[in-house]
C-alpha positions in Angstrom: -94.2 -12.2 12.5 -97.1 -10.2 13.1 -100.4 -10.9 14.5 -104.2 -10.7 14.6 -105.4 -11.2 17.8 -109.2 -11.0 19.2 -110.1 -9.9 22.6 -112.2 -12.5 24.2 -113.1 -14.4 27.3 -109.9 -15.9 27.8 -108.0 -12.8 27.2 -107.6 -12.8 23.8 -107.1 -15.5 20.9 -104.6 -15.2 18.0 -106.6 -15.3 14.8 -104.1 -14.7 12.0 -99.9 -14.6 11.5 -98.3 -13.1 8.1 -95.1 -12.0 7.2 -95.4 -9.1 5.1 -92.7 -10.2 2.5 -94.7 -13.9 2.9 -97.8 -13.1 0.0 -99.2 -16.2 0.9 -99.4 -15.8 5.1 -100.7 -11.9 3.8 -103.9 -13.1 1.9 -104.7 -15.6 4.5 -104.5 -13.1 7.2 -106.4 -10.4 5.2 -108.9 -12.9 4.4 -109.2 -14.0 8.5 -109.7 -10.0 8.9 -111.9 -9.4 6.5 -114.2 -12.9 8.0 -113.9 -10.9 11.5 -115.3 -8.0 10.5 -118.0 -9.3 8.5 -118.7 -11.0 12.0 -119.4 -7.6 14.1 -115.8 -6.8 15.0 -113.5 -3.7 15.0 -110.2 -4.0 14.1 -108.0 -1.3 15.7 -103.6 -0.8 15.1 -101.6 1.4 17.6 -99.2 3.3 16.4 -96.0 4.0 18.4 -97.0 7.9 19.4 -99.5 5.7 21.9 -103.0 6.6 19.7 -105.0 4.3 17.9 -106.8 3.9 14.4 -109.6 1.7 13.4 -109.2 0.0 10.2 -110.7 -1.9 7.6 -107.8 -3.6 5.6 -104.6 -5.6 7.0 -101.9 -3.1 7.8 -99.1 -5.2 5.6 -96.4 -3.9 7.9 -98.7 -3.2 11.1 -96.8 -5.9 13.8 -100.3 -6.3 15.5 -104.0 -5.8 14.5 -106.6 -6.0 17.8 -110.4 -7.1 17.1 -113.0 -6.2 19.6 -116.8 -6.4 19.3 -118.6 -2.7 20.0 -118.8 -1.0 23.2 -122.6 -1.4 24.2 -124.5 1.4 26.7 -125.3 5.0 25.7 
């Protein structure tokens, strides 16, 4: 099962779950990512070489998807 999860005060809070073969579980959890970023959030996947990538659609097969609001300062 994979996850959405947002970074928050109390560590972080799961947001979505989909099976990638599940259609159903896929459009909810595409539909909870696309509400999170219409809120102000990133949305970043790791990939196993240790970097990162920001995206903007649910990575089907992606086991876990990270939100975080934007780094503030200058």
């Amino acid at each position: 099962m994979s996850r959405i999860i947002r970074m928050d005060r109390t560590g972080h809070t799961t947001v979505a779950e989909w099976a990638a073969d599940d259609a159903e579980s896929l459009e909810r959890a595409a539909a909870a990512l696309d509400a999170e970023l219409d809120r102000g959030y990133y949305a970043v996947v790791s990939h196993p070489d240790g970097s990162a990538e920001q995206v903007r659609e649910l990575p089907a097969h992606g086991p876990l998807v990270v939100l975080r609001r934007p780094i503030a300062g200058g």
